[in-house]
C-alpha positions as CSV (number, residue, x, y, z in Angstrom):
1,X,-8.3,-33.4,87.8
2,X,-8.5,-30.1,89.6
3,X,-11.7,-27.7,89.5
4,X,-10.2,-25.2,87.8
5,X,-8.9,-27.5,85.0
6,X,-12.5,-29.0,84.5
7,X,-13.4,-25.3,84.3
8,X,-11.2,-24.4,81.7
9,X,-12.4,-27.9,79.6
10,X,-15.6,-27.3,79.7
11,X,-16.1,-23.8,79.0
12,X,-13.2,-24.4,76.5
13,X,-15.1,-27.1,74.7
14,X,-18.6,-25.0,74.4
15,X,-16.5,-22.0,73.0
16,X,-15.0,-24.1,70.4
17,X,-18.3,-26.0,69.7
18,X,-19.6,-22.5,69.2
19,X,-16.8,-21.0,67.1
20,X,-15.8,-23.4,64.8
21,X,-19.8,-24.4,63.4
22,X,-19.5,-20.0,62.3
23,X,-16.4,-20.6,61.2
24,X,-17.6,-23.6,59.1
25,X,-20.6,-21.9,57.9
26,X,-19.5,-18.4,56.9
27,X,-21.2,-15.6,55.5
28,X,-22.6,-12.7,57.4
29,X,-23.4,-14.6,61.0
30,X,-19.6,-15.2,60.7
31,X,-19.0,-11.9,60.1
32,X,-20.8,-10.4,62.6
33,X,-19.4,-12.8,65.3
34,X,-15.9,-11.2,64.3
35,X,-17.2,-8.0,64.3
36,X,-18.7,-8.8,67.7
37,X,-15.1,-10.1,69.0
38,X,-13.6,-7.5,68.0
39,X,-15.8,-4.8,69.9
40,X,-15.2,-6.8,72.7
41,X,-11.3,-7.5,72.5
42,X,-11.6,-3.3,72.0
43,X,-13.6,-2.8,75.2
44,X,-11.3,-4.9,77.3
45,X,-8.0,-2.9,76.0
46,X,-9.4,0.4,77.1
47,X,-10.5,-1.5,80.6
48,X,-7.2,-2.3,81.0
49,X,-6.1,1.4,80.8
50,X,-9.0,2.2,83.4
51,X,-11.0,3.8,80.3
52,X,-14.8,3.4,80.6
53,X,-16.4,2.0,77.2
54,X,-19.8,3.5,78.1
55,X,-18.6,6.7,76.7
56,X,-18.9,8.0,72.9
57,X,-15.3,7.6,72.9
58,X,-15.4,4.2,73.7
59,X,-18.4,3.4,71.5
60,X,-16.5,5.1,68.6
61,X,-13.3,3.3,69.3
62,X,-15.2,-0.1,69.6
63,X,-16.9,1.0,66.5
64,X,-14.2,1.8,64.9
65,X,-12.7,-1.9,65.3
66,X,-16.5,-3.4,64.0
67,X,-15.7,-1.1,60.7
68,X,-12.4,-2.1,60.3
69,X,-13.3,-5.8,60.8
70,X,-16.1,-6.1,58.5
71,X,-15.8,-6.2,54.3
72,X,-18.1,-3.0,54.6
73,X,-18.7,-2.8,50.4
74,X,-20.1,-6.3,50.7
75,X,-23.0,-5.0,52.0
76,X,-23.2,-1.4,51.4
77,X,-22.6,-1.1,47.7
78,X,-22.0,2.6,47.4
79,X,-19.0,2.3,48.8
80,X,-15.5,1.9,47.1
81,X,-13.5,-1.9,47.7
82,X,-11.6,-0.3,51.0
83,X,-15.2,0.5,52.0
84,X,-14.3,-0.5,55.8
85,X,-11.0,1.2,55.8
86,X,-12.5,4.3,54.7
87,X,-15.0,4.4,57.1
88,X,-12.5,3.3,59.8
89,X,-10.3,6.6,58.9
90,X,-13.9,8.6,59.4
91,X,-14.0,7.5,62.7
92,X,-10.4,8.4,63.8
93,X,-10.9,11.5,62.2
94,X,-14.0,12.0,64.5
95,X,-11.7,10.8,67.3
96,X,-8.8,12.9,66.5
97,X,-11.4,16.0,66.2
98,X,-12.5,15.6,70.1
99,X,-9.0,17.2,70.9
100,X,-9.8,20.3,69.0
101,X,-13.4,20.5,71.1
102,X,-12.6,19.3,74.0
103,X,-10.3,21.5,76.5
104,X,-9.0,18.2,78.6
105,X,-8.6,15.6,75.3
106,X,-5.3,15.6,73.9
107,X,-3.5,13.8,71.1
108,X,-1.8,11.4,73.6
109,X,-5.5,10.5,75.2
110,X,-6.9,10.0,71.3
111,X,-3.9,7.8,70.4
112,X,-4.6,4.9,72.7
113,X,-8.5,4.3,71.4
114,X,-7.0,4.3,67.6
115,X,-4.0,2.5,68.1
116,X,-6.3,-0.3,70.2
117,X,-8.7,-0.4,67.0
118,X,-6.5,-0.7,64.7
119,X,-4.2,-3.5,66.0
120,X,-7.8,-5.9,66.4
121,X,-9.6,-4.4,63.8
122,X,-6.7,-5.2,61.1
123,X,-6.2,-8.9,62.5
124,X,-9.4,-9.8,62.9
125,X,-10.3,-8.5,59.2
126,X,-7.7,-10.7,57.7
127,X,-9.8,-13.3,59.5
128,X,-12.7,-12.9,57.4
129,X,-10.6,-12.3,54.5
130,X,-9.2,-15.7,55.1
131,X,-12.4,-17.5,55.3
132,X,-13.8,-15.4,52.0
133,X,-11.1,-17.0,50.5
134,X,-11.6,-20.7,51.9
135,X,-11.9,-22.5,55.0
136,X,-9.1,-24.7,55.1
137,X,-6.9,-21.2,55.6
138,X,-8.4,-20.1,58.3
139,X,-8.0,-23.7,59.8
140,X,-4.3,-23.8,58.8
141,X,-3.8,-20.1,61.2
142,X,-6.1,-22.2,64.2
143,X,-4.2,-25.5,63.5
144,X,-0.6,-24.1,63.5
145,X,-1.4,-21.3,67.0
146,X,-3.0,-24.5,68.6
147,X,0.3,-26.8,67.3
148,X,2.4,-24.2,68.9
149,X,0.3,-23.5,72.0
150,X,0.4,-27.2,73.3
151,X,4.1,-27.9,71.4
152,X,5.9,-24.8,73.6
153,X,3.8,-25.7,77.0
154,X,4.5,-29.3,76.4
155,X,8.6,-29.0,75.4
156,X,9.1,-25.9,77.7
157,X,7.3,-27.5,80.8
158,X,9.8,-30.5,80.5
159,X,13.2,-29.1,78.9
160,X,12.7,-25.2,79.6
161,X,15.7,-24.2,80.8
162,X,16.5,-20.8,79.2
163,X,14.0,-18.1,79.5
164,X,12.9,-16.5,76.3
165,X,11.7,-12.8,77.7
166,X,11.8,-13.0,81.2
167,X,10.8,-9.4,82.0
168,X,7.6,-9.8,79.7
169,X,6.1,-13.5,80.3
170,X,8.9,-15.3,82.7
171,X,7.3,-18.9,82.1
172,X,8.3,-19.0,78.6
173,X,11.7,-20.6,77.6
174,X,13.3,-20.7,74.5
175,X,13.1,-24.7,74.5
176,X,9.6,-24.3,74.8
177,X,9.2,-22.0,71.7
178,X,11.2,-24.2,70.2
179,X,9.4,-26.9,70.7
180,X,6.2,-24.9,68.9
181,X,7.2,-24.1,66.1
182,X,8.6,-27.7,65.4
183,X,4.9,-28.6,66.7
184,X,3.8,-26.6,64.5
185,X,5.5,-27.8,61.2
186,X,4.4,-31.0,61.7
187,X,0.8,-30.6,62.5
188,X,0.8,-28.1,58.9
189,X,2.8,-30.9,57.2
190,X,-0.3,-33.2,58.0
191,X,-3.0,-31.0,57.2
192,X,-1.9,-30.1,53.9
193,X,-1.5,-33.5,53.0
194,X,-5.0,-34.4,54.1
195,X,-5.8,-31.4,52.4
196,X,-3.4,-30.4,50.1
197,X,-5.6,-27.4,48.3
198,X,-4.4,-25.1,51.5
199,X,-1.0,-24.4,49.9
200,X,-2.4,-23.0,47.1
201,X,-0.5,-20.9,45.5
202,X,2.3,-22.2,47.0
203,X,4.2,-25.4,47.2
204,X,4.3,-27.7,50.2
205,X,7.8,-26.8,51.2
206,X,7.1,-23.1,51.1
207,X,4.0,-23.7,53.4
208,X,6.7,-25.5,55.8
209,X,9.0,-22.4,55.6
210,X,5.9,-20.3,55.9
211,X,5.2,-22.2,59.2
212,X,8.0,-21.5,60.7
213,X,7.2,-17.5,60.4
214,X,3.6,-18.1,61.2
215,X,4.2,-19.8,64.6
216,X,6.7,-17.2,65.6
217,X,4.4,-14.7,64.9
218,X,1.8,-16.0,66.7
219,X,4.4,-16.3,70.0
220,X,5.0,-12.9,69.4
221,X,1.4,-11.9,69.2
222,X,1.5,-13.8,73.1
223,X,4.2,-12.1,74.1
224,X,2.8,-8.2,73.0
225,X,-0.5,-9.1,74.9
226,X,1.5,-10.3,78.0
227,X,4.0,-7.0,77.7
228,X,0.5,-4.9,77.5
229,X,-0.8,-6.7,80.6
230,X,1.8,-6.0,82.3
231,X,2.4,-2.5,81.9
232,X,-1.1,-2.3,83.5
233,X,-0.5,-4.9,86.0
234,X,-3.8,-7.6,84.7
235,X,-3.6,-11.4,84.9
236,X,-6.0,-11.4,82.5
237,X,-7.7,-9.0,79.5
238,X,-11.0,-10.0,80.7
239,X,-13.6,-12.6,81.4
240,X,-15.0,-13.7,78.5
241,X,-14.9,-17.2,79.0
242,X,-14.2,-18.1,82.3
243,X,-11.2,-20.3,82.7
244,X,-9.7,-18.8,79.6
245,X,-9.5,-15.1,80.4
246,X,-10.7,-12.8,77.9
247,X,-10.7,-12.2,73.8
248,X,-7.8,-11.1,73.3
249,X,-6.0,-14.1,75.7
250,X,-7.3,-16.3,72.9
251,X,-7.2,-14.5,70.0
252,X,-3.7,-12.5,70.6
253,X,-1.6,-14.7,68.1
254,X,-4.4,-14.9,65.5
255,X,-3.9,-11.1,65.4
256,X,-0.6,-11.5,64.3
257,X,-0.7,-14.5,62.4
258,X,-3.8,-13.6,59.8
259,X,-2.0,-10.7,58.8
260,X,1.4,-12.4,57.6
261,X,-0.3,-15.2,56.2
262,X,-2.3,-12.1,54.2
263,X,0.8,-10.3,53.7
264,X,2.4,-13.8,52.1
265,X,0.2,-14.1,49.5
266,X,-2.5,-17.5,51.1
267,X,-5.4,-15.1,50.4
């Protein structure tokens, strides 16, 4: 086994023994860990585009994703039900205002903070919207992006022999993605009948249709963080945990996948 293998096992395995106890648990430590991530996964974007994030425009775009993240009127009661989304649309607002008072801001320099907010800010609050809900959904989303994680490297590594989008991530085949989703149906077919509450309020085959969506839109939440690295020329969005690269190299396809699952009715 190589170093940098054992690298990536070990800090892998302390991640996960770190994340899935707060996922487990809940509640507001779970919360704000997400919130956390989310800051983070905020602060890497705008590294990525050479922005620094100790400025009040990066502390109000990382902000911004915390808001968005969080179910703000569980805490702060005064606030209406879309509490966090309100606030969220304060903040762009103050963004969007720093063109008018600054001489060298413009639209185009605003749009990149709010549109990097938004797209972690909205995944990651279906996140905690999921686990409100119950647990076994948000282990559904971690058991069908892991199914098609090891199911596309595994299939693709052998069979890959047509590349899926070369000019984006040239590794991936279409074998290989393929080979996750059908990875990934089978690993959901088994947890729901372990725990068969998870397909609520829908039946078992609509869960295995659902699958099929879910796994290739978390391959297509890869692929967007890939095409963003590359237009500014990264390996990797950061160094969060070593080994692994950064937030959003680990949470890209939960991004996407929360939402849909959301937008499908689970939660």
């Amino acid at each position: 086994m190589s170093k940098d293998l054992q690298k990536r096992l070990i800090f892998g395995g302390i991640a996960l023994a770190i994340f899935i106890p707060l996922v487990m648990m809940g509640g507001v430590a779970f919360q704000i860990g997400v919130g956390l991530l989310a800051m983070l996964a905020v602060h890497e974007l705008l590294q990525m585009k050479g922005l620094p994030t100790a400025t009040l425009e990066g502390g109000l775009a990382m902000l911004a994703a915390f808001v968005l993240t969080l179910p703000l009127e569980n805490y702060l009661k005064f606030l209406p039900v879309d509490g966090n989304v309100v606030a969220y649309g304060l903040i762009v607002f103050v963004l969007l205002g720093a063109t008018v008072l600054g001489s060298s801001y413009n639209f185009e320099d605003a749009a990149y903070p709010i549109a990097s907010s938004f797209y972690v800010g909205l995944g990651f609050n279906a996140l905690i919207d999921a686990r409100l809900v119950n647990v076994d959904k948000v282990l559904l989303a971690l058991f069908i992006v892991w199914a098609t994680d090891s199911g596309a490297y595994l299939v693709g590594t052998r069979y890959g022999r047509r590349k899926l989008l070369p000019k984006v991530s040239p590794n991936k085949t279409v074998e290989g993605s393929l080979g996750g989703i059908a990875s990934a149906v089978v690993v959901s077919a088994i947890f729901m009948i372990v725990r068969p509450q998870v397909a609520t309020p829908h039946s078992f085959l609509t869960i295995l249709l659902l699958t099929v969506i879910f796994s290739i839109a978390g391959q297509f939440g890869d692929l967007v963080e890939s095409a963003i690295k590359r237009h500014f020329g990264v390996k990797d969005s950061g160094k969060f945990i070593p080994g692994h690269g950064g937030v959003l190299d680990r949470f890209d396809s939960l991004l996407f996948v929360f939402p849909i699952m959301h937008f499908f009715g689970l939660f």
